[in-house]
N, C-alpha and C positions, 0 to 999 in steps of 0.2 A: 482782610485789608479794607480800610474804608471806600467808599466809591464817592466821587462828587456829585453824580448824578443817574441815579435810577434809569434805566431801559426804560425806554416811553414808545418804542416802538409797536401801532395801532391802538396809540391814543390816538384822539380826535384834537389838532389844538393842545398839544398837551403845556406850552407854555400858561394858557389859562388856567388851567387845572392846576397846576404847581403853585398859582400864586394862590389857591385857593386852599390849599392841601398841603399835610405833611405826608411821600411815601417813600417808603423804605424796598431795599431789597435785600433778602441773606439767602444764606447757603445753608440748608438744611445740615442734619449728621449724613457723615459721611455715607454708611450703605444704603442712605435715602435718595445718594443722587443720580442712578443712574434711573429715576422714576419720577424725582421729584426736580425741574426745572429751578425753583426757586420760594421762597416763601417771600409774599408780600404784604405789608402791614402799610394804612393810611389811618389818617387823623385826619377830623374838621372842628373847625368851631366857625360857623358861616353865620354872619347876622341876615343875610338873604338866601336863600335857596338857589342851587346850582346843578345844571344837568350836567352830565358828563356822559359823551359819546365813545366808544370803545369799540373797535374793528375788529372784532378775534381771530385770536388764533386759535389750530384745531387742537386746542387742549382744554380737558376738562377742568377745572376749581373746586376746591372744598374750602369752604368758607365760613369763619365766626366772627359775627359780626352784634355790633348793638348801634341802631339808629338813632336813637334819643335815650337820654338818660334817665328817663322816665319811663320807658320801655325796658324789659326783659331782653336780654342775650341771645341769641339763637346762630342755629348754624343750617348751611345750605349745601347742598350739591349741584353743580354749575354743568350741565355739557356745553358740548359745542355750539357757541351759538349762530349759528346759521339758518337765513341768509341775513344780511346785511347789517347794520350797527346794534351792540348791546348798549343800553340808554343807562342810565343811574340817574336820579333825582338825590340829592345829599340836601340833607338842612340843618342847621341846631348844632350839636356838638356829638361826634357821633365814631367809631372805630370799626374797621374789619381788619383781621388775623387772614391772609388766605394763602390756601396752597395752591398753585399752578403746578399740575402734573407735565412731563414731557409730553409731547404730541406721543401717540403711539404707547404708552407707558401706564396708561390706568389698568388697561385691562386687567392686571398679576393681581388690585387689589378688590374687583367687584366679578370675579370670574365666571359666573352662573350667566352672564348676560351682553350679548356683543354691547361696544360703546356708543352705537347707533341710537341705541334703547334711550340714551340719555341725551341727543344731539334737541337741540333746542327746548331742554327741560332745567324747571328750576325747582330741586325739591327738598323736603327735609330732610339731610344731611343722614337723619338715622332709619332711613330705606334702604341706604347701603352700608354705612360705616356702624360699630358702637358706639351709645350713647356715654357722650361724657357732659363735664360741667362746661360748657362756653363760658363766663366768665372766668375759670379755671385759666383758660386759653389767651384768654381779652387782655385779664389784669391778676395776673398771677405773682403768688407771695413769694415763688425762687425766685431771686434775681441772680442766681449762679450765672458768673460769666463763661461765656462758651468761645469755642474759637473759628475763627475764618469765616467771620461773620461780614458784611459789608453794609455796616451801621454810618448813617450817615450822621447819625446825633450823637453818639456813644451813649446812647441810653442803657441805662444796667434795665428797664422794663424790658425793652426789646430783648434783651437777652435771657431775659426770664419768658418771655411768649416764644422764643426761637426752642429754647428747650419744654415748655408744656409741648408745642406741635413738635418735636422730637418724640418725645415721651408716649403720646396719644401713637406715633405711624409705626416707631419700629417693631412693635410687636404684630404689627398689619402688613409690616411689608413681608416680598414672599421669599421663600428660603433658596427657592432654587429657580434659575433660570427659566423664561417661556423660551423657545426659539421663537418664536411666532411675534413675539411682541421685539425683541432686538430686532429681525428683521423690520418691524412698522416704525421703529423709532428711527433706523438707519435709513431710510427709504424719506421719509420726510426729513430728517437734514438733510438730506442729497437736493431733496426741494428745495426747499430753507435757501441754500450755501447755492447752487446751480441756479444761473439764470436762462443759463443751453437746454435744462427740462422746462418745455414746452408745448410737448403733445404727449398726451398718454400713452398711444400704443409706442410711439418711440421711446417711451421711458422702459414701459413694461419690457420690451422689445431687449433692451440695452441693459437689463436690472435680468435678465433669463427667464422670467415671467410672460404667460398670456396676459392677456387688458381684462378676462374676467378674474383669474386666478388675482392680481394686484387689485381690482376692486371688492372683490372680498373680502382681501388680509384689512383693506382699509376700513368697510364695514362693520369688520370685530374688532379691530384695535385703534381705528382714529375718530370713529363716525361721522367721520364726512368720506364723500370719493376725494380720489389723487386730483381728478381734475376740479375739483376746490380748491385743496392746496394749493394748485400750481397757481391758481388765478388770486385766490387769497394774500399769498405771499407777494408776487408781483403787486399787487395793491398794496401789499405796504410798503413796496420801494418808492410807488410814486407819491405817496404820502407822504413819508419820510422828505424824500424830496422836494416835494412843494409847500412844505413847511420847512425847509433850510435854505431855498432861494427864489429868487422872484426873477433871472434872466435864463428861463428855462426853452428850451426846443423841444415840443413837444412831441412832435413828430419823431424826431433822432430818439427820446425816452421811450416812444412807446417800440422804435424799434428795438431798441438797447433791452425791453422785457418780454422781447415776442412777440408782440402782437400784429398782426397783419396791417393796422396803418395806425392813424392817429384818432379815428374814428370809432376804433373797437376799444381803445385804453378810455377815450373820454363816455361812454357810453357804460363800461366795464365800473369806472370810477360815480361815476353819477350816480347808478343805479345804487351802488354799495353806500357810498358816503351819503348822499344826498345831496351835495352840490355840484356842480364840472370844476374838474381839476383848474382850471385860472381862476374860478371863484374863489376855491378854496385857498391858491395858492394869495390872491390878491386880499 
């Protein structure tokens, strides 16, 4: 079904970015999605050069991308990028193909190595996955249409790159259940959805978990700890937030996401984004 407007949740500003940018969001083949989040695909054609600020979430990216057309294709492996904002400089006319795996959900396909390994690493693509064509992927000659896609242009390309990344993961994805990684994908939507998880050992506590045994699972399957998440996620409420309205109580929000007064959210927030929450929201 079409979507009118892409998830922009932990862009920076994502109104700017939109007018700058064409992005899309779809829905993989079906036995890819209890692994794979979403596939997302962006265009430019910028006659100035534009940063784009991104807040992540603790999920990793496998990504094909070609920055100038005068450049060669290539593709990457994204972890978690933590701490603070992932930057992008975009110029010229330029595309990425990406995957956002589930928080918790990469692990089934680089199993040799917790996803710790990969938290704040940007690398080529074929250290974990097999080598294919990127441009295969970019601008591919199926344009078989697929279904349950959430194409905002009705592009028959997009639906030819929705099936190359089909094509490239189902035979990667794994055949049979981890318990270990359902449990890390369940446990961060609980984050995610729950704004009541607000201290670890109460979580751990309340999940039937010790606070090391639930840092560990998160170690090998999310590569950040819980208490990122927890802090992560509530950063992106008040993002969300102070980019949809300007008569905000700041103090009532920071209660509304835990935090002990208004002083730890604007501090929490600063450090992360780089502005205070009124700046940014003003």
């Amino acid at each position: 079904m079409p979507q009118n407007r892409p998830d922009t949740r932990g862009i920076v500003a994502p109104t700017a970015l939109l007018t700058r940018v064409r992005l899309r969001h779809h829905q993989p083949a079906e036995p890819l999605r209890r692994h794979v989040e979403h596939y997302w695909f962006i265009d430019w054609d910028l006659p100035e050069p534009y940063v784009s600020n991104v807040l992540p979430h603790p999920s990793v990216h496998l990504t094909f991308q070609q920055d100038d057309a005068d450049q060669p294709p290539y593709g990457e492996l994204t972890g978690v990028a933590a701490p603070g904002l992932y930057t992008r400089k975009i110029h010229g006319r330029g595309r990425v193909c990406g995957v956002k795996f589930r928080p918790g959900a990469f692990r089934p396909f680089a199993p040799d190595a917790p996803v710790s390994e990969w938290t704040g690493r940007v690398l080529p693509y074929e250290e974990v996955f097999p080598a294919t064509d990127p441009a295969a992927i970019l601008s591919p000659t199926d344009t078989t249409d697929t279904t349950d896609t959430t194409d905002t242009t009705d592009s028959t390309d997009d639906a030819g790159r929705i099936a190359a990344l089909d094509a490239y993961l189902l035979p990667l994805a794994p055949t049979a259940p981890d318990p270990q990684a359902e449990l890390a994908i369940g446990l961060v939507d609980r984050i995610r959805a729950d704004r009541g998880v607000r201290r670890v050992a109460d979580f751990a506590r309340a999940e039937g978990m010790t606070v090391r045994s639930l840092q560990r699972l998160f170690h090998a399957y999310v590569g950040v700890s819980p208490k990122w998440c927890i802090l992560r996620y509530r950063i992106h409420e008040a993002v969300e937030t102070a980019a949809a309205r300007r008569d905000i109580d700041w103090a009532a929000l920071a209660a509304d996401l835990g935090y002990a007064d208004q002083a730890h959210l604007v501090r929490d927030f600063t450090s992360t984004v780089g502005v205070p929450p009124t700046a940014y929201a003003g």
